[in-house]
GUKESE-478714 format. One line per field, with one value per residue (C-alpha): x, y, z; residue number from 1; residue in one letter. Coordinates in steps of 0.5 Angstrom, whole numbers, plus 500, padded with zeros to 3 digits. Last residue first. Example, Ala and Ser with C-alpha at 12.3 -4.5 7.8 and 13.67 -1.06 7.14 Angstrom:
BEGIN
xx = c(527, 525)
yy = c(498, 491)
zz = c(514, 516)
i = c(2, 1)
aa = c(S, A)
END
This chain:
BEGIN
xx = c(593, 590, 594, 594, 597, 593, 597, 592, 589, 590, 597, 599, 598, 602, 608, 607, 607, 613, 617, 614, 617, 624, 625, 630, 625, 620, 625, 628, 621, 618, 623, 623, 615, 611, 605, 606, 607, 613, 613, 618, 620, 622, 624, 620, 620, 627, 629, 635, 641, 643, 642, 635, 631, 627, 619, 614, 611, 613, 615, 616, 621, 625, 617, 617, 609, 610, 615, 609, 604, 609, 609, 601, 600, 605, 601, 602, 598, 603, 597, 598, 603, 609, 611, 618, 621, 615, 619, 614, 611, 605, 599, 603, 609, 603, 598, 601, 605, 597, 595, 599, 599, 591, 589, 592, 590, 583, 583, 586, 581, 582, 582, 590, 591, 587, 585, 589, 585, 590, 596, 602, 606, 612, 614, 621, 621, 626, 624, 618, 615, 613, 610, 606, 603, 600, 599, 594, 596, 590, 585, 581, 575, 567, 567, 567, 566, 571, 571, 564, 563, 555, 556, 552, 558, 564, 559, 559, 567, 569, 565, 567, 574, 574, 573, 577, 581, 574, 574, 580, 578, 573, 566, 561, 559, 565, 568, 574, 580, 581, 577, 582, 577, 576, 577, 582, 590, 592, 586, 587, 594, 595, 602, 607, 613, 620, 623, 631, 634, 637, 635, 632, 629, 625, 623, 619, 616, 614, 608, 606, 605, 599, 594, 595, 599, 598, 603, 611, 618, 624, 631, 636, 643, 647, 654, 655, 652, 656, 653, 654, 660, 655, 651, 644, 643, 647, 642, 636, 639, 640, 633, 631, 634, 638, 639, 645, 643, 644, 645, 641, 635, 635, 634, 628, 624, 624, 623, 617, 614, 613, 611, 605, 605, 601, 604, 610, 614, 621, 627, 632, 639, 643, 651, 650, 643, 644, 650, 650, 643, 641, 646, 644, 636, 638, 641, 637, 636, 631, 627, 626, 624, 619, 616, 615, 613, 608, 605, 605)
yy = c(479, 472, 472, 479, 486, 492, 499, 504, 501, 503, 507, 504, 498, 500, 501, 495, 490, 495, 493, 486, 484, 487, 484, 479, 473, 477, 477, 470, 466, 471, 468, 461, 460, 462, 459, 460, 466, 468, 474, 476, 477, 481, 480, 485, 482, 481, 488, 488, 487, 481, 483, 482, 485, 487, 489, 488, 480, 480, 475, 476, 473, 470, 468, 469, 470, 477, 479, 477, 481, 487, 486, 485, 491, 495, 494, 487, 486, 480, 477, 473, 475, 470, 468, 465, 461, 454, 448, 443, 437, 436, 438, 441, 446, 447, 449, 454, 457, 459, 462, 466, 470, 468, 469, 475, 478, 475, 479, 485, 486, 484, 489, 489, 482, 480, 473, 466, 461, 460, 464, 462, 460, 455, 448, 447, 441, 435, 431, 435, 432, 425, 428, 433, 428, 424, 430, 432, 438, 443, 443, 438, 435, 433, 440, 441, 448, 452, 457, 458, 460, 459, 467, 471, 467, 469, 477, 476, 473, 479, 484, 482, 482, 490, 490, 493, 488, 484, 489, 487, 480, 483, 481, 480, 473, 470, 465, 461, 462, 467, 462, 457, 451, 446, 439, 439, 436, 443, 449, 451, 451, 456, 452, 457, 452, 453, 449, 447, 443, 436, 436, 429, 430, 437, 434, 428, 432, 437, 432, 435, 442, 439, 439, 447, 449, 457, 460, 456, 459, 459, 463, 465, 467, 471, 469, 464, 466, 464, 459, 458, 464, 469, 468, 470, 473, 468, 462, 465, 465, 458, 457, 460, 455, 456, 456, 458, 462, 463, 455, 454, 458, 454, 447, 449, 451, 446, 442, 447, 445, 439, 439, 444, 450, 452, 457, 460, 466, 468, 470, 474, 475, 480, 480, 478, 481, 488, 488, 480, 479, 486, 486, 479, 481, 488, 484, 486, 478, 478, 484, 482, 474, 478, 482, 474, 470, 475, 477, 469)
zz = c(316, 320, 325, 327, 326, 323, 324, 322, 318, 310, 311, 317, 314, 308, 312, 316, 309, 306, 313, 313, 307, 309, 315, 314, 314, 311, 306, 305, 306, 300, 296, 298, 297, 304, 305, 314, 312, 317, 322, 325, 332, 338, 345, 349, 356, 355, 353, 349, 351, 349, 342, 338, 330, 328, 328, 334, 334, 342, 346, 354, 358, 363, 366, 374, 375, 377, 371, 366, 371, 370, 362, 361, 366, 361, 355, 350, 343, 339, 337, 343, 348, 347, 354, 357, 363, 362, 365, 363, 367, 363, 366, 373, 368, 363, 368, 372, 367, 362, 369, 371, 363, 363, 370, 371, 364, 366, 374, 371, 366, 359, 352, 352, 353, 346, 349, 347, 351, 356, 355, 349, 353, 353, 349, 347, 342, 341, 348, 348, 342, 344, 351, 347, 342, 348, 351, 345, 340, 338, 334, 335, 332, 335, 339, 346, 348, 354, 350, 347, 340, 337, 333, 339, 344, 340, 341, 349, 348, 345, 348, 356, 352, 352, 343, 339, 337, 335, 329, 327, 326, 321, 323, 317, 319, 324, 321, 326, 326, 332, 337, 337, 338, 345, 344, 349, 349, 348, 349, 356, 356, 350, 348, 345, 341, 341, 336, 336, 329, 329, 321, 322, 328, 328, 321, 323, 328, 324, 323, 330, 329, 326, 331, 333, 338, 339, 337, 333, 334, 330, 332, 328, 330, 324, 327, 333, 340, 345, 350, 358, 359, 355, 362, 364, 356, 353, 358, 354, 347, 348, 351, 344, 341, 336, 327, 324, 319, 311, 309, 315, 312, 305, 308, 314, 309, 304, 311, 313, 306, 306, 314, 312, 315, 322, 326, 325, 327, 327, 332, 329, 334, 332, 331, 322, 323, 320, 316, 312, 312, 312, 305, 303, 303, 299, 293, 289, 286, 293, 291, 284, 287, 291, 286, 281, 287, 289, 282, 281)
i = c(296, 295, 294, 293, 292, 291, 290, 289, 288, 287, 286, 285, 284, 283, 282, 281, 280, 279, 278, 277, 276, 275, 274, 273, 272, 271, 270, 269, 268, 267, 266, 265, 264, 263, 262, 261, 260, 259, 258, 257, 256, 255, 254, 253, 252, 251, 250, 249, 248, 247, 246, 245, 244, 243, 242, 241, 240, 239, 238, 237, 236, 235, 234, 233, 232, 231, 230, 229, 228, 227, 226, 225, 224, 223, 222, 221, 220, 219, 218, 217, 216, 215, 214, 213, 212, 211, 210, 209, 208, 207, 206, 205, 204, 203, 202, 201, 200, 199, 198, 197, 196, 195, 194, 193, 192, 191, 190, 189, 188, 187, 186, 185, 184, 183, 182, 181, 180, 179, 178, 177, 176, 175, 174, 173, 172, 171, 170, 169, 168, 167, 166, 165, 164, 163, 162, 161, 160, 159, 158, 157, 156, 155, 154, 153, 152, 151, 150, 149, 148, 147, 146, 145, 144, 143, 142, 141, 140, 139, 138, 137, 136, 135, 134, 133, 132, 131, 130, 129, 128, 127, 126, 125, 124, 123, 122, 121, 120, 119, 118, 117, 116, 115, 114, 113, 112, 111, 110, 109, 108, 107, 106, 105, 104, 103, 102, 101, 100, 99, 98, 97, 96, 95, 94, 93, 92, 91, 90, 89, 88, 87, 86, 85, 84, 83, 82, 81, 80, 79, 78, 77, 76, 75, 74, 73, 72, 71, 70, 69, 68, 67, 66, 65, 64, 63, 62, 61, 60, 59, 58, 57, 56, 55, 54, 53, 52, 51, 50, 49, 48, 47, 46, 45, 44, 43, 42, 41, 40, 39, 38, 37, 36, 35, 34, 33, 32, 31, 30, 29, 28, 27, 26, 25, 24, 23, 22, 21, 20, 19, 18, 17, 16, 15, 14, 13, 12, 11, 10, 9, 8, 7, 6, 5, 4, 3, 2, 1)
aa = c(X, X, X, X, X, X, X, X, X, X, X, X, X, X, X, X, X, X, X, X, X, X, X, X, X, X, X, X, X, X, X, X, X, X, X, X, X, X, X, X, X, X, X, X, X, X, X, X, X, X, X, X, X, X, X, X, X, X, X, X, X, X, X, X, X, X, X, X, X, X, X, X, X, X, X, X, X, X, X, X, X, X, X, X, X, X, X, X, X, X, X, X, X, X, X, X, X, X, X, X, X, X, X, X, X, X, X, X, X, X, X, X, X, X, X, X, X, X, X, X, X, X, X, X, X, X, X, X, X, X, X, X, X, X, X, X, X, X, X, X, X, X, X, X, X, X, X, X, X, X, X, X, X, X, X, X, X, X, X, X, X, X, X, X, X, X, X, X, X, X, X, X, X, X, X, X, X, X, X, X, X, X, X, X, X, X, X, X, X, X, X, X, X, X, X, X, X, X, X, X, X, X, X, X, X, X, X, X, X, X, X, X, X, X, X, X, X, X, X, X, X, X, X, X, X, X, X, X, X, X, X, X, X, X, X, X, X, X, X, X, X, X, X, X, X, X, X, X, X, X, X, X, X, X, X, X, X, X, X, X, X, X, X, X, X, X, X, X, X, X, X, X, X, X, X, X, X, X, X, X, X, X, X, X, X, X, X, X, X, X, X, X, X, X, X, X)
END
């Protein structure tokens, strides 16, 4: 209730119409789901096309090859889905009935498996920070000490099934998120290569996808994971950094903002200017140090 009551004081400031109308009127803004609730997903998708004017990130894609293919109409807004989680499906519905883009970020090894993301499970007195400080030798002997394994079969899946994905992708831009989801940064050459390659490869030959663009999980990238995206010929490379996009911004350091995937209207309406994530990352910075995950 404290939430809902701040952000409606924010909102009725005036301060996310001015970002709205100055700042992101000529920008691009690329935004970030994961897995919310259909119901909600259509709330949110009605408020943010009466402010937006919703695009494809393949539309923002081709203005970037040749602005005489796609002209960028005022405050452009690009909606963005990780991971691939089971329940992105139900949003199907929606998609259709609102003709709306999505673009979808598939760990390749996970989709149409029984295999688990590693990053939403409980693990016993670790914090998801902790395992960012990890080398990912580390990450994976410590997931395997709590009964994790990646390639492991459970009972439930948690991600979408082929046959899930060949209904959507008539509607849905499906595209990379990595095989297993690791913290790129901490991995080897040999497993960065595999992931970022890898992830392309399998996706474009499972599925018959065309696959140009790659969202970095957890939004943590080096300049080897840059260079290695560049190599396996991906358009681009989606961060979780702050702000906003031109046509001249870096393509393989697209910026994105991240959406609750809980958020009430209010919330919704700023952190989808920005604002909510500027005072969230300042006061991170303050307290850890700049922690920016999933689960944050």
């Amino acid at each position: 209730m404290l939430k809902h009551i701040a952000a409606s004081i924010a909102y009725y400031s005036g301060i996310p119409f001015l970002i709205r109308e100055l700042l992101q009127r000529k920008k691009v803004t690329i935004i970030l789901y994961h897995d919310i609730d259909a119901e909600l997903f259509k709330k949110h998708i009605t408020e943010l096309s009466r402010r937006y004017n919703i695009i494809g990130l393949q539309d923002y894609m081709c203005t970037r090859r040749d602005p005489s293919i796609f002209k960028l109409p005022k405050k452009p807004l690009i909606i963005t889905f990780d991971d691939g989680h089971k329940n992105n499906y139900s949003l199907l519905p929606v998609i259709k009935k609102y003709n709306i883009p999505v673009t979808i970020f598939l760990c390749s090894s996970i989709v149409d498996t029984n295999r688990h993301y590693w990053f939403i499970r409980s693990y016993k007195e670790i914090p998801f920070r902790n395992f960012r400080k990890m080398s990912d030798e580390k990450r994976i002997e410590t997931l395997r000490e709590q009964g994790f394994e990646e390639n492991k079969e459970f009972e439930t899946r948690h991600a979408l099934n082929k046959d899930e994905l060949l209904e959507m992708s008539e509607y849905v831009d499906f595209q990379s998120h990595t095989k297993y989801h690791p913290i790129l940064p901490s991995c080897s050459n040999f497993r960065a290569e595999a992931e970022i390659c890898g992830s392309k490869a399998e996706l474009e030959e499972k599925f018959g996808l065309r696959v140009n663009s790659l969202s970095y999980p957890n939004g943590d990238y080096s300049q080897r994971d840059i260079n290695l995206t560049k190599q396996a010929e991906y358009e681009a490379g989606i961060t979780v950094d702050l702000g906003f996009n031109s046509v001249d911004t870096d393509s393989y350091r697209l910026k994105r903002i991240c959406v609750d995937d809980g958020a009430g209207i209010y919330v919704l309406l700023l952190q989808v200017c920005g604002l909510w994530s500027l005072f969230k990352n300042l006061f991170a910075k303050k307290e850890f140090g700049y922690i920016k995950s999933y689960q944050d």
